[in-house]
N, C-alpha and C positions, 0 to 999 in steps of 0.2 A: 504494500500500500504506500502511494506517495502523499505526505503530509507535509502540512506547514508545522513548523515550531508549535504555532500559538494552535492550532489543533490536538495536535498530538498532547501538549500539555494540557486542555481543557478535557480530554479524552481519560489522563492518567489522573486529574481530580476527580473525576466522575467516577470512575472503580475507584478509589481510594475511599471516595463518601459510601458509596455500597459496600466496601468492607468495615464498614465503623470506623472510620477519622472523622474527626472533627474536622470543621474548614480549616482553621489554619494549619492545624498537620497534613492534610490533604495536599494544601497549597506547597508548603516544605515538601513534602515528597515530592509531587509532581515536577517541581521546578529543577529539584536535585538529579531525578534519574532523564529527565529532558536534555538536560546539561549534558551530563556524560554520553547522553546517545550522542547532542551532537558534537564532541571533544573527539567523535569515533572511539570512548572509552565503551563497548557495546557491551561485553559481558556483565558491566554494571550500569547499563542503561534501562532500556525498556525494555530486555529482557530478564533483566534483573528485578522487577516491580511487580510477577507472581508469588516474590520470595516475601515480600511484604504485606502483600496484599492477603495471602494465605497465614503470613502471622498474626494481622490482624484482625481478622474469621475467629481463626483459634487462639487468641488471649495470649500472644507471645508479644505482642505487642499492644498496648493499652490506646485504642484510637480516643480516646476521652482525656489522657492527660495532660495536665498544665506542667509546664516546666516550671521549675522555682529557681531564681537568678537570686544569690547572694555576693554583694562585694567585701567582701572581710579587709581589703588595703584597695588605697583606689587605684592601684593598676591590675587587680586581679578578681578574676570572675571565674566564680563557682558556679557551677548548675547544677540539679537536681532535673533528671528528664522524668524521671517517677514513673517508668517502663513504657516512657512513648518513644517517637523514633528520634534519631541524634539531630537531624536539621533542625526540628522546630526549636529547639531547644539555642541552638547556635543562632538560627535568624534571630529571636528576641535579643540578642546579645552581642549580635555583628556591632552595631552602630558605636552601644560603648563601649567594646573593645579596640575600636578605632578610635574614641573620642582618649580614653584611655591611653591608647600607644602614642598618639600627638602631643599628647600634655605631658608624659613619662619616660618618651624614649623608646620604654618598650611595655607592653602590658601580656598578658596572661591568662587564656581558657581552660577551666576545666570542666567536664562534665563527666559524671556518673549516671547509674542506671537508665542508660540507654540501650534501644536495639541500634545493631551494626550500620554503618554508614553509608557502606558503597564506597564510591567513589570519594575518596582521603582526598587528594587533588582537587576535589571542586570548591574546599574551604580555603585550601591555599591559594588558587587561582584568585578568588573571591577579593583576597586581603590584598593581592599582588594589584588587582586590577585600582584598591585604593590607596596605590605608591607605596605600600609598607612591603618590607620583608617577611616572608611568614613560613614558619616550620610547626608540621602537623604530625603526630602520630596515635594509632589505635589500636586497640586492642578486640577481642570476640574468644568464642569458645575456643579450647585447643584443639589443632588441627597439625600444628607443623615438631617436629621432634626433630632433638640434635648430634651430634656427631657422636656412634652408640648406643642411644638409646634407641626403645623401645616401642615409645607410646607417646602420644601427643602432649606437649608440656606448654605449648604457646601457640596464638593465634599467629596467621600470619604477619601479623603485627606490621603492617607498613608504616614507612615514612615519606613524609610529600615536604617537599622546598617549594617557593615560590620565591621572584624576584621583580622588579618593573623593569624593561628596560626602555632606553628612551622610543619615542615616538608610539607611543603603546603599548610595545608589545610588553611579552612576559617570557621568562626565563619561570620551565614549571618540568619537575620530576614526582612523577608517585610512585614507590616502588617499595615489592614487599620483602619479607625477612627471610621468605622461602626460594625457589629456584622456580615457581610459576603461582600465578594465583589459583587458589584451591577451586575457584568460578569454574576455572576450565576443565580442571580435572571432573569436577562432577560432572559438565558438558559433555565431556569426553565419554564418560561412563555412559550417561542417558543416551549419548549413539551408538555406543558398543564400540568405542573407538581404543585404540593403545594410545600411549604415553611413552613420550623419550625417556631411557634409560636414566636416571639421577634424579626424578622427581619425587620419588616418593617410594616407603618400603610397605609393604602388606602388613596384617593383623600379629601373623609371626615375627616381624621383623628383618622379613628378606627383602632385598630390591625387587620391584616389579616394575613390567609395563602395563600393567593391565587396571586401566583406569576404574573401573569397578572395585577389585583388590583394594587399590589405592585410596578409594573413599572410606573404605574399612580400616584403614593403616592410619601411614600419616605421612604430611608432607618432607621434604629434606627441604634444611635452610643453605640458604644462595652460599658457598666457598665455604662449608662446612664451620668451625667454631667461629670464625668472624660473622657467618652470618649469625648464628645462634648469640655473639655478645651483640649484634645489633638488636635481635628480637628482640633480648634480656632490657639493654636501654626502653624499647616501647614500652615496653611491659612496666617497668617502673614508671614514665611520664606518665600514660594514660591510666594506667588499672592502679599503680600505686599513689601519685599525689593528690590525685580527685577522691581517694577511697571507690572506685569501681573495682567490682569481681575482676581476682585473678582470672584467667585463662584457664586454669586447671578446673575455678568455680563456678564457672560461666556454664549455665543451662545450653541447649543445641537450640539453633537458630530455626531448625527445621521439625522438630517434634514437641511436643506438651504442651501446656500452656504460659511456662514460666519464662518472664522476660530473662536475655542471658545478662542482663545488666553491665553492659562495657562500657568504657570510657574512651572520650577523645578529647588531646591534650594540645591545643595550640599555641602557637608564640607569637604574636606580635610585634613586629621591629620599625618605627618611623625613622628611614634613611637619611629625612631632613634633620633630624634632631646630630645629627655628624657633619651637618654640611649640604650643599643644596646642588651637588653636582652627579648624587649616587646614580643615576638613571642612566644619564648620558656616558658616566663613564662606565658604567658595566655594558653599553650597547657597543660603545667602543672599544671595548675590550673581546666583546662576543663576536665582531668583526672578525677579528686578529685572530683570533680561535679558530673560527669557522676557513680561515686563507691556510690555516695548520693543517684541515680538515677536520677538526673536531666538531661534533655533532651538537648541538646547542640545544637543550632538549626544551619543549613548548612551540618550537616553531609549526611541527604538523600540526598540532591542537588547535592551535590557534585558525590556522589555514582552516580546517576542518568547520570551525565554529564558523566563518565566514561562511561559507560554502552552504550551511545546514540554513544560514540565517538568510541566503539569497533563494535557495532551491528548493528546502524544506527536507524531512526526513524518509528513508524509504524502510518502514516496516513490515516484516514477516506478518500474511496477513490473518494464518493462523492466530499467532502469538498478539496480534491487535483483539484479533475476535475473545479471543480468553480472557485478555484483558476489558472489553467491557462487558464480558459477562457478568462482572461484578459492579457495574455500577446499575444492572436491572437488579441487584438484590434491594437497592434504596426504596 
């Protein structure tokens, strides 16, 4: 199906209100997995948006809850998502964490009991797009196991960078603590497909390609214990300073009714508070880079989001049809 943006999002509010969100969580969702469709982040786009839509059916996610914003020092924000989804929580709290970082230098998000985010990247994007620097990471159920072990100890715990560079653009990485994101491997599995060699071991703890096996097992972190001490770092920022569920405590995303309560931990940096040249000179620096051949990462995305905003979106017309069969349930 070809869509405009502003369809496809008024399309993904409508099943969002049939699965029990509230409007403004509806609005947060919709906007968030819009985004990433059009970023061409797809596995957490609108195809990502039956994984929420069926937590919210079954009580994994609380479409009725208020988030609660506390400022304990005025550059840092606390939230309480109270087992609704992570955006709406963060939209209440964009503006003052921006007004925050202008007046401080740098300011500071946390949130707890949350469902999982999706796409890590579109919060950083978000901060980039208002001049500030911004470092994001989060945490969810365990899923990824480390160099020896056994059994799943950490979610995959991504980290996302954001930068401005001059003339608009953005300098933006999201990337996680494992060697692929878990999205694909289950994708994988629901086609019956294999998986490269190093992604993940089975329930006994062997390597496997066999993406089914794999969702029983666990994933393998990217460059073996460096990856597993970057997880380790997520894990502390998001699930430790906010007080959200460890990884080990985190309910599954996918069965019961119980929210997995994770956290996501942002940074905030205003590049003017250094000096009022940070844009131009990191674009001119990304020049120099890019003449080296180095890859500048945000520059597809970016392309990408133009393209979505000029042509509109082309969704799988199955996967549209699923998706509003949940907004006849209203």
């Amino acid at each position: 199906m070809h869509l405009t943006i502003e369809e496809c999002h008024a399309r993904c509010i409508a099943a969002a209100l049939g699965a029990g969100a509230h409007a403004a969580a509806a609005e947060s969702l919709a906007r968030a997995v819009v985004a990433a469709e059009a970023a061409g982040n797809r596995s957490v786009g609108i195809a990502h948006l039956p994984l929420y839509l069926e937590a919210l059916v079954e009580g994994r996610i609380d479409g009725s809850a208020q988030p609660q914003i506390e400022q304990p020092l005025p550059a840092i924000l606390h939230v309480d998502a109270n087992g609704g989804i992570a955006h709406l929580g963060y939209d209440l709290a964009h503006q003052r964490l921006c007004t925050a970082a202008r007046s401080f230098g740098v300011a500071t998000f946390a949130q707890k009991e949350a469902f999982t985010c999706g796409e890590l990247g579109y919060f950083a994007r978000r901060l980039a797009n208002e001049g500030m620097v911004a470092i994001a990471a989060t945490n969810g159920p365990a899923l990824i196991t480390v160099p020896g072990g056994r059994r799943p100890v950490y979610c995959t715990n991504p980290l996302a960078f954001a930068a401005p560079l001059g003339e608009g653009g953005v300098l933006l990485f999201d990337q996680s603590s494992s060697e692929t994101a878990f999205v694909k491997v289950r994708q994988a599995a629901e086609r019956g497909e294999t998986i490269p060699q190093g992604w993940a071991i089975d329930a006994e703890g062997r390597p496997t390609t066999d993406a089914a096996a794999a969702v029983e097992g666990a994933l393998l972190t990217f460059g073996g214990a460096r990856g597993a001490n970057i997880a380790l770092m997520v894990e502390i920022l998001a699930a430790g300073l906010g007080g959200a569920n460890w990884s080990l405590d985190a309910p599954s995303i996918s069965q019961g009714s119980a929210s997995p309560g994770t956290g996501l931990f942002i940074v905030a940096i205003a590049p003017a508070a250094f000096g009022p040249e940070f844009p131009n000179r990191l674009a001119a620096h990304a020049r120099r880079l890019e003449a080296e051949g180095v890859h500048i990462p945000g520059r597809g995305k970016a392309e990408m989001l133009k393209n979505a905003q000029r042509e509109g979106l082309r969704i799988p017309r199955r996967l549209m049809e699923a998706i509003d069969a949940y907004a006849e349930r209203a």
